[in-house]
N, C-alpha and C positions, 0 to 999 in steps of 0.2 A: 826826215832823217838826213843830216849829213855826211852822206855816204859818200864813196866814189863810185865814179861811173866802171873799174878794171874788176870791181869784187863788190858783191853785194852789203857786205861787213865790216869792209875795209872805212873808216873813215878818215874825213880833214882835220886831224887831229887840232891843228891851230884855230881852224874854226869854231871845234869844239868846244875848246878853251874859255875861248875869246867869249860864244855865249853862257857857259855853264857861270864863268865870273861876273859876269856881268847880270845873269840872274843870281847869283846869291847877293850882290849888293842891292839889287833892287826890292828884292821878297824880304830880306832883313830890315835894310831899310824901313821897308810899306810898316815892319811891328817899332817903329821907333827906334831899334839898334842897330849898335854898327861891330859885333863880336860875334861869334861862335862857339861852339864848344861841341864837341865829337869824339866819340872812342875810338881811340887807337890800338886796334888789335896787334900787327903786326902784319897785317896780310893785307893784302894789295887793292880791295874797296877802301879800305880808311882810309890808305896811304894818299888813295888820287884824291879822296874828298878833304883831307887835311892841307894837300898839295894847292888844291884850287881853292879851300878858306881864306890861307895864308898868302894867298897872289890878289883876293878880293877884300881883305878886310887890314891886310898886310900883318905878320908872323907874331908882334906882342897882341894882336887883338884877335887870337884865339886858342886855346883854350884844351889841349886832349889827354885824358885821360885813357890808362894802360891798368886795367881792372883783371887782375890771373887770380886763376885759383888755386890750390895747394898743386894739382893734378897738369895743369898746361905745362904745356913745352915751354921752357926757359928763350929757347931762340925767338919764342912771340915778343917776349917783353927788351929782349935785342933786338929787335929788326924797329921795334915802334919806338924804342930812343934813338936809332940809326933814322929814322925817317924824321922825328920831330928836329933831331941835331940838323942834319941837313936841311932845315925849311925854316929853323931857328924859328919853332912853338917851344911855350912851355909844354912839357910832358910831367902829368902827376902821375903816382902808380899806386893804387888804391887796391887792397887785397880783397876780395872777394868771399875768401874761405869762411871768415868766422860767422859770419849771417847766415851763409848758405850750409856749412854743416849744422850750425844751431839749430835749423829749421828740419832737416833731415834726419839730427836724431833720431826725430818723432816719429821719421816712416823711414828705418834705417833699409826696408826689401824695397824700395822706390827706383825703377831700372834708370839707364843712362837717359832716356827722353826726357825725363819727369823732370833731372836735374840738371841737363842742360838748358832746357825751357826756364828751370830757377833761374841757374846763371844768369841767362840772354835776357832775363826780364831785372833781374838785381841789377846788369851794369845800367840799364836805363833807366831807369829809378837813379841810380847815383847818377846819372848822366844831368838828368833836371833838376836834380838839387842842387848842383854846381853849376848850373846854369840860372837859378835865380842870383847866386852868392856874384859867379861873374858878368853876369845882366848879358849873355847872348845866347841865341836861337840854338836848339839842339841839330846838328846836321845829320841827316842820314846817309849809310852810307850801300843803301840794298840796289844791286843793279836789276836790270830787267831780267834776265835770264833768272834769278831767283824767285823776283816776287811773281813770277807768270807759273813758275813750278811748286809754289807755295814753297821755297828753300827760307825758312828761315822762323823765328819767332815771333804770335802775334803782340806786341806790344812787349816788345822784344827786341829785338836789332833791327825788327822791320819798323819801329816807331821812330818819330820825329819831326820837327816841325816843319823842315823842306827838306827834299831829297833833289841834290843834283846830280843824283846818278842812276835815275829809275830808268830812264831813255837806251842806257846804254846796255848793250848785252855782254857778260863776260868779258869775252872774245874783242871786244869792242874797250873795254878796262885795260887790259894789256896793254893794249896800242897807244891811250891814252898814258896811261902810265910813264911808259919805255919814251914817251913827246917829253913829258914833264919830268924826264932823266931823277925818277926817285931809284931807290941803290937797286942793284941789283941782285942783293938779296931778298930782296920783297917781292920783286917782281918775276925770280925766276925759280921761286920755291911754289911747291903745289899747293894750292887754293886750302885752306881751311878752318871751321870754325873755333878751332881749339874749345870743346866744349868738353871731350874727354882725350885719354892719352892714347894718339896714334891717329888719330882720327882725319882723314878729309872728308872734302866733299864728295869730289868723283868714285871715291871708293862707296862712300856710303851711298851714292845716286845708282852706281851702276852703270854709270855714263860717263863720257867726258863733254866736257863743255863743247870742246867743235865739234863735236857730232851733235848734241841737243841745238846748239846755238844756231846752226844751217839747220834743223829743221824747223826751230820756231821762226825762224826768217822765212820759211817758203810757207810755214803753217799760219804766223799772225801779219807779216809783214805783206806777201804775197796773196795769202786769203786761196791758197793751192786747194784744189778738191784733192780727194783720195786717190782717184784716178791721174792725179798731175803729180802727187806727193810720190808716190812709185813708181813716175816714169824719169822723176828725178835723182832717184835711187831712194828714198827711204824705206828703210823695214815696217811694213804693214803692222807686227807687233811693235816696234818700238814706237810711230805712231800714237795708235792706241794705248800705250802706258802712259805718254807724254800727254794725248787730250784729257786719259784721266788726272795726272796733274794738276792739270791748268782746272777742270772743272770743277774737283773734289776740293781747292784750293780758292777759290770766288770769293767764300765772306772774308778772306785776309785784304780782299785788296778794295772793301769797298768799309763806308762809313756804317756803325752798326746799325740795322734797321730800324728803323720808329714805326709803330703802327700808324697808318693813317684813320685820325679821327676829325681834321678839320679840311678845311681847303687849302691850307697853306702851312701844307707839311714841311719839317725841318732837313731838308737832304734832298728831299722828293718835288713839290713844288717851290721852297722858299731857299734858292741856290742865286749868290750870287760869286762870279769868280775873280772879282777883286774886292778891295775892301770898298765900304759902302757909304760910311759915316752914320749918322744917324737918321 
C-alpha cells in the first residue's frame, strides 16, 4: 500500500496516480483496447475512476454514462456533467425508469432492496452494451471499504472488467480525489448510492466511513487480534458487526464456485494471472 509513513491512510497521492494510470493502460491494452466506459453516478468513486480513464486513455476515448431513475436526486445527474465537463468526457444520460418500472409492475409490494438491486444491475447491463457499440473495457468503480463490507450489488456496481479502485479505502478516495482537483461538489457532498430518495451510505451503514475505514485497517491491514483491536480503541460490538460483514459478504468478492470434478479445475487449479495465449 502506498501509504505514508505520519498516518496509516494517509496516502502518496501522486504515486497513486501515477500507478492506477498506468495499470488501466496496460490491463486495457493486454484485451486489445485502448477506450473505456463507466458510469458516472455523480459521487465521488466514479468521479476518481473517470478522472484516471480520461488521464490514461485521454478524455475522447472514454465513454460515461449518467443512468437516474424517475426517483434520484437531480443534483447526481449535475454533479456527473460538472465532472465529465471538467475532464472533457463525453457524458450520455440514459433513463433508467422505463425497464425498471416495467419490470416491477409485476411485483408492485417489492421493498427498496429488491429495487435498488434492479437498478445497480440495469445500469450495468447498459454499461456493456455500450461498451461493445464503443469497443472499451467496463471500468469499475467499488473501493475497498465497500467490497470488504459487501456495500454494494452482485453484478451490479460491483461488476466490471478492471477495477482500479478496489486497493483504495473510502477514506483513501477522498484524498485521491481532492489530488486530481475534481469540483468540489462531488467531493464534498455525502457518499451515496442514489438508489432511492434521501438515501446515503453512512446513514444506511450506521457507520461512517473513518470509523469503519481505521478499523478495517488495523483488522485486514494490520491482521490486529481482538485483544490489540481494543487497546486501539475499537468497540468490541462494532467489531463484531463489521467481521460479520466481511464474512457474510465472501461469495461477492470471489469467482462463482465450480464443483471440482477433474484435476484441473477452472478458478481452483487452472489460474493463470496474466493472459496466456494459447
Amino acid at each position: 500500500m502506498t501509504v505514508s509513513s505520519s498516518s496509516p491512510l494517509r496516502i502518496d497521492a501522486p504515486l497513486v496516480e501515477w500507478i492506477l494510470v498506468g495499470f488501466l493502460r496496460e490491463e486495457v491494452a493486454s484485451a486489445g483496447l485502448s477506450r473505456a466506459v463507466l458510469g458516472l453516478s455523480g459521487g465521488i468513486d466514479s468521479a476518481v475512476a473517470c478522472a484516471l480513464a480520461a488521464r490514461a486513455f485521454g478524455p475522447e476515448h472514454v465513454l460515461a454514462l449518467c443512468m437516474p431513475y424517475r426517483s434520484s436526486d437531480p443534483g447526481s445527474e449535475r454533479d456527473a456533467r460538472a465532472v465529465a465537463s471538467a475532464l472533457g468526457v463525453r457524458c450520455d444520460v440514459v433513463d433508467i425508469t422505463p425497464q425498471v418500472d416495467a419490470y416491477f409492475a409485476r411485483f408492485p409490494d417489492a421493498d427498496s432492496l429488491r429495487r435498488g438491486n434492479k437498478m445497480a444491475r440495469e445500469r450495468m447491463s447498459i454499461l456493456y452494451d455500450r461498451s461493445a457499440e464503443f469497443r472499451g473495457l467496463v471500468i469499475g468503480t467499488s473501493n475497498k471499504t465497500e467490497l470488504l463490507l459487501g456495500y454494494g450489488t452482485l453484478f451490479g456496481d460491483m461488476a466490471s472488467a478492471i477495477n482500479p479502485l478496489g486497493d483504495l479505502y473510502k477514506t483513501q478516495i477522498f484524498q485521491l480525489a481532492r489530488h486530481l482537483g475534481l469540483p468540489e461538489s462531488v467531493v464534498g457532498k455525502a457518499p451515496s448510492a442514489d438508489l432511492w430518495e434521501g438515501q446515503t451510505d453512512e446513514a444506511e451503514m450506521g457507520f461512517t466511513y473513518e470509523a469503519v475505514d481505521r478499523l478495517l485497517w488495523d483488522l485486514v491491514e494490520r491482521r490486529f487480534s481482538e485483544a490489540e483491536l481494543a487497546v486501539a480503541g475499537h468497540d468490541p460490538a462494532f467489531v463484531a458487526r463489521v467481521r460479520r460483514m466481511i464474512a457474510k459478504s465472501q461469495f461477492k468478492r470471489r469467482m462463482p464456485l465450480i464443483a471440482k470434478l477433474s484435476d484441473r479445475t477452472i478458478n481452483a487449479d487452472f489460474r493463470y494471472p496474466r493472459d496466456w495465449g494459447t
